[in-house]
C-alpha positions in Angstrom: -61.1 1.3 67.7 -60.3 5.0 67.5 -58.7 5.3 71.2 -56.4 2.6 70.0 -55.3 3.9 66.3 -55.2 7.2 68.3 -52.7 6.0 70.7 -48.7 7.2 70.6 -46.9 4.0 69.4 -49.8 2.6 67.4 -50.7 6.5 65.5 -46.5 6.1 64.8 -46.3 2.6 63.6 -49.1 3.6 61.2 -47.8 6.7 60.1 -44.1 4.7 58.9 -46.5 2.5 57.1 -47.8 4.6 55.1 -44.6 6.4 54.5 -43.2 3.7 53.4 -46.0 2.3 51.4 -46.7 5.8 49.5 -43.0 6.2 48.5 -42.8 2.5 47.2 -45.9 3.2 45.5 -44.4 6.4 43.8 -40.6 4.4 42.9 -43.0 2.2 41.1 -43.6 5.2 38.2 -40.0 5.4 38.2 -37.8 3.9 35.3 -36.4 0.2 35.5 -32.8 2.0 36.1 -34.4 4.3 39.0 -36.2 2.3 40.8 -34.0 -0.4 42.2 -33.0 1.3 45.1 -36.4 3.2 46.5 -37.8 -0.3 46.1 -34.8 -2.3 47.8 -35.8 0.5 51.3 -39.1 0.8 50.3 -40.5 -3.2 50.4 -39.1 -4.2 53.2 -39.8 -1.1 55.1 -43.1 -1.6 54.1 -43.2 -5.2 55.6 -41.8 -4.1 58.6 -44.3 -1.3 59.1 -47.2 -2.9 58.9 -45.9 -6.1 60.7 -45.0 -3.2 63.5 -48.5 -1.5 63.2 -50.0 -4.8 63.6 -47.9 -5.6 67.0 -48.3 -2.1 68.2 -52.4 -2.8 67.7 -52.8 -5.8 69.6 -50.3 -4.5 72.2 -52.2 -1.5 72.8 -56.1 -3.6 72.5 -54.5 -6.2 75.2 -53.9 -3.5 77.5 -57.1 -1.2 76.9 -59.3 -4.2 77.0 -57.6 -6.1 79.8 -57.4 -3.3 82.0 -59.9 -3.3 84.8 -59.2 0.2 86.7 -57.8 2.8 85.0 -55.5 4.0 87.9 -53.7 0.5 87.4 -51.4 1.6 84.7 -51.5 5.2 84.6 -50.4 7.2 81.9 -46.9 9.0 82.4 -46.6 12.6 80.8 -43.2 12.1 80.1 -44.0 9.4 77.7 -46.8 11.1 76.2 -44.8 14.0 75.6 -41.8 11.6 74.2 -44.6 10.1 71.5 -45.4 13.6 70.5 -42.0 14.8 70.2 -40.8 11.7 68.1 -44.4 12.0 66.0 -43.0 16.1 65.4 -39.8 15.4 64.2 -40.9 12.6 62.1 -43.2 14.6 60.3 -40.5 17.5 60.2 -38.5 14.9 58.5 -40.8 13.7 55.7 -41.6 17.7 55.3 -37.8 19.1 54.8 -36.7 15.6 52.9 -40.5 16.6 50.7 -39.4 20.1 50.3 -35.9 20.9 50.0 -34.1 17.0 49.0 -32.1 14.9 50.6 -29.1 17.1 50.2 -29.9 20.1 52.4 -32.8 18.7 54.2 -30.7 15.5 56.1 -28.1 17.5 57.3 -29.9 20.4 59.1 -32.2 17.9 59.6 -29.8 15.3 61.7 -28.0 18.6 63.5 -31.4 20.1 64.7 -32.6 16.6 65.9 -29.5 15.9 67.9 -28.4 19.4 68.9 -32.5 20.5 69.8 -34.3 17.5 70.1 -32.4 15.2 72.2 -30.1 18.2 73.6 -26.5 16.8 72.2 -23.6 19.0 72.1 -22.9 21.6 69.8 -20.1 19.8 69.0 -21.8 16.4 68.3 -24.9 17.8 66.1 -21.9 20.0 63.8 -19.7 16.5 63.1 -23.2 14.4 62.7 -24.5 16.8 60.1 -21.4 17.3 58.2 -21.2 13.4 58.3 -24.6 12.9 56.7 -23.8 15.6 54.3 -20.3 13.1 53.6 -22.1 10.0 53.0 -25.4 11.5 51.4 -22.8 13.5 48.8 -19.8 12.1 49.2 -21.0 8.3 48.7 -24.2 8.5 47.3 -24.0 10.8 45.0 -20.5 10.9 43.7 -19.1 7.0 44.6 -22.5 5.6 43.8 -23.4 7.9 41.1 -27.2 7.7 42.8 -29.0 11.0 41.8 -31.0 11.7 45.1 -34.5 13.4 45.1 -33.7 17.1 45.4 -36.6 18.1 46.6 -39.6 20.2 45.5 -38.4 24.2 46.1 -35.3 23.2 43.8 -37.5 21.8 41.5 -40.5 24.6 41.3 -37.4 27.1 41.0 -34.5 26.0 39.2 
């Protein structure tokens, strides 16, 4: 049961699950006004997560239990190292969106994904992180009038 929890896409769909389980848990402390958007991302991600951590589970038990030889469907590096990669930057997202807000965090974010991560140009990470600084501050926060989470170091400090 481990070997399979343990595997890429299962370990992943499990991880979003609980991501977006603990931060629908956590909009539920939040006033009636507050809380209708977290919860309008945060059920049906939820849903969806576990439905996906469900699929991803008997995907994976079908093929460990099915297989006869394990030189049948051997394991490629390159998607091994793709699960790891995509397992890193998710948690570096959850970790800069935690620590410094949606404000600063998605934009360096969304630039060092693109620009690092999947080796974009210089050009397209620049215009991709000034557009998610637009739309997180320009429409969310202005337009919509949603105060974002700011994250914790602006919170300990100012």
């Amino acid at each position: 049961m481990l070997k399979i929890i343990f595997s890429g896409r299962v370990l992943t769909a499990l991880i979003m699950f609980i991501i977006f389980l603990s931060m629908t848990l956590v909009a539920l402390s939040y006033p009636p006004a507050a809380r209708l958007m977290p919860l309008m991302i945060g059920i049906p991600g939820t849903i969806l997560g576990f439905v996906q951590f469900i699929m991803e589970y008997r995907i994976t038990s079908a093929e460990l239990f099915t297989k006869s030889d394990e030189s049948e469907h051997p394991r490629k590096a390159e998607e091994r190292q793709n699960e790891i990669q995509m397992i890193v930057w998710m948690l570096l997202f959850f970790i800069g969106l935690l620590f410094f807000g949606f404000r600063y965090a998605s934009p360096i974010l969304v630039f060092s994904f693109l620009f690092f991560g999947k080796k974009e140009s210089l050009i397209i990470g620049i215009i991709s992180g000034l557009c998610t600084f637009l739309v997180i501050y320009g429409f969310f926060e202005n337009f919509l009038r949603i105060p974002l989470f700011e994250g914790l170091i602006i919170e300990w400090f100012f």
